[in-house]
C-alpha positions in Angstrom: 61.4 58.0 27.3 65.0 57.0 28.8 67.6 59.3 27.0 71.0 57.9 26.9 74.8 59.1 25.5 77.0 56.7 25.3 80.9 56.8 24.1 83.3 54.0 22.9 86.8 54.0 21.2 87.5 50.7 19.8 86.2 48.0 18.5 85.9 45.9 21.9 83.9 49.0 23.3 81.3 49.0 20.2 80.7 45.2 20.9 79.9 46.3 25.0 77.7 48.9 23.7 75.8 47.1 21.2 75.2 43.9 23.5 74.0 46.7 26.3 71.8 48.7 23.6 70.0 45.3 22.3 69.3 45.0 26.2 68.0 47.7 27.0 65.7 47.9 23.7 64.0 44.5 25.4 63.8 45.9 28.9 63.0 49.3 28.3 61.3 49.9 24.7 61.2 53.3 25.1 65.2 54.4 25.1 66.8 56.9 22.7 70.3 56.7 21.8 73.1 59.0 21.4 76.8 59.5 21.3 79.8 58.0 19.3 80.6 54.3 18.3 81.2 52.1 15.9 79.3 49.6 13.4 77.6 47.1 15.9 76.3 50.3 18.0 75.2 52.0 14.7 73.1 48.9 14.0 71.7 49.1 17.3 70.1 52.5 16.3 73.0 55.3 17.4 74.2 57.2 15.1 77.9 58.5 15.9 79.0 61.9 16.3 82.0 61.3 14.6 83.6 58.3 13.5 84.8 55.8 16.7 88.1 55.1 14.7 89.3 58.2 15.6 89.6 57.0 19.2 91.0 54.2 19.0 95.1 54.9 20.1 96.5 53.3 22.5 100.3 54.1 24.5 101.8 57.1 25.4 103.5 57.3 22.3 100.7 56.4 19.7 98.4 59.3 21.7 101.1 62.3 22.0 101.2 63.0 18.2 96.8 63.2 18.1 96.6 64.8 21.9 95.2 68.5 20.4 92.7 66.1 18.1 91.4 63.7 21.2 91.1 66.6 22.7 88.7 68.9 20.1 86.8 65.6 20.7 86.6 65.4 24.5 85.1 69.0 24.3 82.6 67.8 21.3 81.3 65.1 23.7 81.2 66.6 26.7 79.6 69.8 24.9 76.8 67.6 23.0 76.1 65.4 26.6 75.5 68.7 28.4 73.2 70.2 25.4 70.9 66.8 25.5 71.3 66.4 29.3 70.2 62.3 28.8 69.2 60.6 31.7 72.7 59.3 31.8 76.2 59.2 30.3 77.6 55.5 29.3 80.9 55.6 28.5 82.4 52.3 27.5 86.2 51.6 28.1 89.0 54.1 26.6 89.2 55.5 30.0 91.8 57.9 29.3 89.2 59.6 26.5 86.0 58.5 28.4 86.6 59.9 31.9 88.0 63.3 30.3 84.5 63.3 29.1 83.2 62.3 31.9 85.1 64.9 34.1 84.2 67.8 32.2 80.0 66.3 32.2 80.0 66.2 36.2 82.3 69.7 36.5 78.9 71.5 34.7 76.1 68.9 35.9 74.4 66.5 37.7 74.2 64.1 35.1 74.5 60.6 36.0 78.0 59.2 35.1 78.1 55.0 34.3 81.5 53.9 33.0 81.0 49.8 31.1 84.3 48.0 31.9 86.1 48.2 35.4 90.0 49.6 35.1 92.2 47.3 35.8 93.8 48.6 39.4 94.1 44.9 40.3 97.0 45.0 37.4 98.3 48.5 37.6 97.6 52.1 38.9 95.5 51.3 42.0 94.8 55.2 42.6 92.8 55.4 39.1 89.5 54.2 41.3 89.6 56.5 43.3 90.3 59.0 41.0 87.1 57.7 38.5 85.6 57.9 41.9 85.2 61.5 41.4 82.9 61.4 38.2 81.8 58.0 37.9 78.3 56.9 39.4 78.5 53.3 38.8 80.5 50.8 37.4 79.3 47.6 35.1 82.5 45.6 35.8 83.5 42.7 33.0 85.3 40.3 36.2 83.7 39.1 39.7 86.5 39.3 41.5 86.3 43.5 40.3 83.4 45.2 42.5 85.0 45.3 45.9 88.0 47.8 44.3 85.1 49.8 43.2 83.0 50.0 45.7 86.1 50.5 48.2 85.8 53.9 46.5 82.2 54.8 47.2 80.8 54.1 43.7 78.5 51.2 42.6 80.2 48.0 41.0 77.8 45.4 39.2 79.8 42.4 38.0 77.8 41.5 34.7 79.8 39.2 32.9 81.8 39.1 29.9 81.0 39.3 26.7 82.9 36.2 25.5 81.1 33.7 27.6 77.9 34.0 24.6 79.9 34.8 21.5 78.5 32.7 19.0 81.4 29.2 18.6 81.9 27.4 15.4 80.1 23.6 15.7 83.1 20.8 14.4 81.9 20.7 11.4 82.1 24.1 10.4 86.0 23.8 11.6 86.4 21.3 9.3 85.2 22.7 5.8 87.2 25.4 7.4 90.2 23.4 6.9 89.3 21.8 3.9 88.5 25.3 2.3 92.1 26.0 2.5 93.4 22.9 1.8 94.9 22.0 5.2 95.4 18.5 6.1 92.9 17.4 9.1 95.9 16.3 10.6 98.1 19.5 10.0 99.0 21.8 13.2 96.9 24.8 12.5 98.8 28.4 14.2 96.2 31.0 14.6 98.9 34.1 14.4 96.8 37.8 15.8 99.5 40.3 15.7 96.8 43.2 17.0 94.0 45.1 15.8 95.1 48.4 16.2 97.9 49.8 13.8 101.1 50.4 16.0 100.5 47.3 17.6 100.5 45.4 13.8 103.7 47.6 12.9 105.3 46.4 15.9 104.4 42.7 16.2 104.1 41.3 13.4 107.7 41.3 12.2 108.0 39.4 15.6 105.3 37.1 15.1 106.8 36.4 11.2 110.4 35.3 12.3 108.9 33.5 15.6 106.8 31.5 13.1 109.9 30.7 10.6 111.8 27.9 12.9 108.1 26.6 14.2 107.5 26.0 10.5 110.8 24.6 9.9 110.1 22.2 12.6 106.6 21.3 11.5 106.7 21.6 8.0 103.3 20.2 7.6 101.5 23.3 9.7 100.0 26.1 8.4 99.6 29.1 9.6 96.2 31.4 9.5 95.9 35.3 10.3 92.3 36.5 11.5 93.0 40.3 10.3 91.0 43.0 12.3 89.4 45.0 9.7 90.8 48.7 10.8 94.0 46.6 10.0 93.5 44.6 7.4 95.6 46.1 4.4 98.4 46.8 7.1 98.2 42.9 8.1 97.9 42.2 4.4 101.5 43.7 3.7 103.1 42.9 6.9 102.7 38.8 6.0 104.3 38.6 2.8 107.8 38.0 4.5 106.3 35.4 6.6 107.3 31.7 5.9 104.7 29.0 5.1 102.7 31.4 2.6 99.8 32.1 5.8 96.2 32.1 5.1 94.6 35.9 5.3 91.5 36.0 6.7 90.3 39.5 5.9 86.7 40.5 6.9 86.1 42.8 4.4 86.0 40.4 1.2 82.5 38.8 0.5 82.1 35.5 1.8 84.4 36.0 4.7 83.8 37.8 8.1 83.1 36.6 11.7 81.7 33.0 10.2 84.8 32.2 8.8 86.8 33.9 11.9 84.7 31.4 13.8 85.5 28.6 12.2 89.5 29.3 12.4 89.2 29.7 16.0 87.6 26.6 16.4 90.2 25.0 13.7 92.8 25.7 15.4 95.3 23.8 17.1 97.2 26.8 18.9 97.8 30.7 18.6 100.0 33.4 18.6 98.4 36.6 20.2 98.6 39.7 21.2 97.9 40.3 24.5 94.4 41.6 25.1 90.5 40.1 25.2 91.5 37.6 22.3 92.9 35.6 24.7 89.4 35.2 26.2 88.0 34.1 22.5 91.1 31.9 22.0 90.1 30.0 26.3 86.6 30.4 24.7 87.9 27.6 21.9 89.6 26.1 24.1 92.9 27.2 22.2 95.9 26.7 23.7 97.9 29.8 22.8 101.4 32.0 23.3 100.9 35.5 24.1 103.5 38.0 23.0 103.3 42.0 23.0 105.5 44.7 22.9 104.9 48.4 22.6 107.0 51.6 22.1 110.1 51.9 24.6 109.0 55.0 26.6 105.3 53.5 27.0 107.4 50.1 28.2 109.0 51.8 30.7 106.3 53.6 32.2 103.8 51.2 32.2 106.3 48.2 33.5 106.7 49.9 36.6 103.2 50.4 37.4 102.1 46.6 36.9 101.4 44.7 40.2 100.9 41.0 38.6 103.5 38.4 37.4 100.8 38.4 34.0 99.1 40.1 32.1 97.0 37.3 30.4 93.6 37.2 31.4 93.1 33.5 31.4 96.2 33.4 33.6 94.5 35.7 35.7 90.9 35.1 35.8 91.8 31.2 36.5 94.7 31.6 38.9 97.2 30.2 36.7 100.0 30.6 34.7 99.2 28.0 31.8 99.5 30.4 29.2 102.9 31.6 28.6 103.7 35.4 27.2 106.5 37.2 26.1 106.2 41.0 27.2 108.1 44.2 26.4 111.7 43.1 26.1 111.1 39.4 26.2 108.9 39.5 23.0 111.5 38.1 21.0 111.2 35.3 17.9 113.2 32.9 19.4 111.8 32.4 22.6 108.4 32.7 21.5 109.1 29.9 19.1 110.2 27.8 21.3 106.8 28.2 23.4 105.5 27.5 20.5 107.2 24.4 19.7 106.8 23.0 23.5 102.6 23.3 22.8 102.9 21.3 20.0 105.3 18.5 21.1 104.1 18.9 24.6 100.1 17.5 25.4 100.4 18.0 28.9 101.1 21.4 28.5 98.1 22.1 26.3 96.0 19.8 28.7 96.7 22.6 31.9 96.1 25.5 29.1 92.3 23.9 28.0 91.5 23.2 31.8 92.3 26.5 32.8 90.0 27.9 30.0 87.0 26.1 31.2 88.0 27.6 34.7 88.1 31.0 33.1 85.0 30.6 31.0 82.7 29.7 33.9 84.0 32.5 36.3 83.0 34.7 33.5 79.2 33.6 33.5 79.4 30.9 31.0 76.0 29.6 31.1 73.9 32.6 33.3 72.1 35.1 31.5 73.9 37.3 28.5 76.2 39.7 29.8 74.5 42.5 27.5 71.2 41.8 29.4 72.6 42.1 32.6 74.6 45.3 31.8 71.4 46.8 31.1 69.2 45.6 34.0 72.5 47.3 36.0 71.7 50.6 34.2 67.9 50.8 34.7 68.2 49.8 38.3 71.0 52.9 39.1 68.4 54.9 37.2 65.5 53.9 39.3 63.8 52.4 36.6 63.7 48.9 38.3 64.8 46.2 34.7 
């Protein structure tokens, strides 16, 4: 029997750790699961210490006023990994929760120490490897170009590929009865607007994203706007739109008959996006969405973290395929009117969208597109640092 805790704090972290848990179920029957996370990893068989929602904060800001909470749970965690002393500890991104775990797990044990998703010293804080260096094992890394930071630091890196590169992708036409659904002209621009799922980054965009969307609209009066809520956001989203022009189309994944189909289908739908700046860019590359990326977060968090950054970008398909196609508005460029106009260039503009859907397919094959599922490979990662060959 292979005993395994594992920790994630948001939503992208319980998809990781479900994918990993479904492979390690095939390549090694015999594993028991413990730990915190969300629905997908719950399905999987775990049942969560505590609910994962808790965790999931993000900015020096957003954590200060819940530090003494986050940490009463660090201390939960590290106390119940050290009372079932598994074969290993998984954590799964949140590294500013997961390695305080982590830490405290290695200060009282030997336990092995894996940590799902690479930090990103490439972007920013270069010293943080070597300082997960110090309780981290091995490292299942979401980017090829990620291992050698990692292993420049004594740990093992396995590049495993991401997630997005097998997320299930709406046929044509599903897109279609998608837009005939909602009564949007075939020929209509269709916006994809994703203002964040996380509930300072919703307070904080989507007032932006609303009055970059008014002069698009004015411009294009025939385009319609659609709004993919996250579902720890949902009623927050819900509100937030009721100012925005064009009467948008609320996708909320809680109502029956809605969910990740009909998220699907609006992806593929789609014409171009407005998004936060995070892994949906990868699902909007993975559509071959041509998109604007805008983010903003809370002044002090800006400052600090501006100075740290050591790209030009902070998109990933900017990044992963060595381009900047995909313009973004960060920190104090987020603003309505320059956003619109990306917005408006995209749609007047088909070179522009032509560079965005080639540097997608770039992206998506760098990723794995086409090798074996990320999930599966994660998990042959873990059983091989374990010894248990996979």
């Amino acid at each position: 029997m292979t005993r395994l805790f594992l920790i994630a704090g948001e939503p992208s972290g319980d998809a990781l750790g479900a994918a990993l848990m479904a492979g390690l179920k095939e390549l090694a029957p015999r594993v028991e699961f413990h730990g915190v996370g969300g629905p997908l990893m719950q399905a999987q068989g775990l049942v969560s210490l505590f609910p994962m929602d808790e965790l999931s904060v993000m900015g020096l800001a957003e954590v200060l006023p819940r530090y003494r909470a986050l940490m009463r749970r660090i201390r939960q965690c590290a106390a119940a990994v050290l009372d079932l002393s598994p074969d290993a500890l998984i954590t799964i991104d949140s590294p500013d929760f997961c390695l305080r775990v982590a830490r405290r797990v290695k200060a009282a044990s030997h336990i092995r120490t894996v940590h799902y998703v690479a930090p990103t010293v490439w972007a920013w804080r270069p010293n943080r490897a070597a300082k997960m260096a110090e309780v981290i094992d091995q490292v299942l890394a979401l980017f090829p170009f990620e291992p050698p930071y990692m292993q420049a630091e004594g740990m093992r890196c396995d590049f495993v590929g991401h997630p997005v590169v097998t997320a299930p992708r709406a046929t044509p036409d599903q897109a279609a009865a998608f837009r005939a659904a909602h009564a949007i002209a075939p020929d209509a621009p269709l916006i994809l607007a994703l203002p964040g799922s996380r509930q300072g980054e919703v307070a904080r965009l989507a007032p932006i994203f609303g009055e970059a969307l008014r002069p698009v609209l004015a411009r294009h009066p025939a385009a319609r706007v659609v709004v993919p809520a996250a579902a720890p956001v949902a009623d927050s989203v819900a509100r937030l739109i009721r100012s925005w022009p064009g009467a948008p189309v609320l996708l909320d994944p809680r109502r029956a008959g809605e969910g990740e189909m009909e998220k699907r289908a609006a992806f593929a739908a789609a014409d171009l996006a407005l998004a936060a700046s995070g892994t949906v860019s990868l699902e909007l590359a993975a559509n071959a969405t041509p998109m604007v990326i805008a983010y903003d977060m809370a002044w002090i968090s800006r400052q600090i973290i501006g100075r740290m950054l050591r790209l030009d970008t902070v998109t990933l398909v900017n990044i992963v395929s060595e381009t900047r196609a995909v313009p973004e508005f960060l920190g104090a460029d987020c603003l309505p009117a320059a956003i619109a106009g990306a917005l408006n260039a995209l749609i007047d503009d088909p070179a522009a969208r032509d560079a965005q859907i080639a540097a997608a397919r770039t992206t998506m094959a760098r990723l794995g597109q086409g090798g074996e599922a990320p999930g599966l490979r994660a998990a042959r990662a873990v059983l091989d640092g374990l010894g248990q060959g996979g």
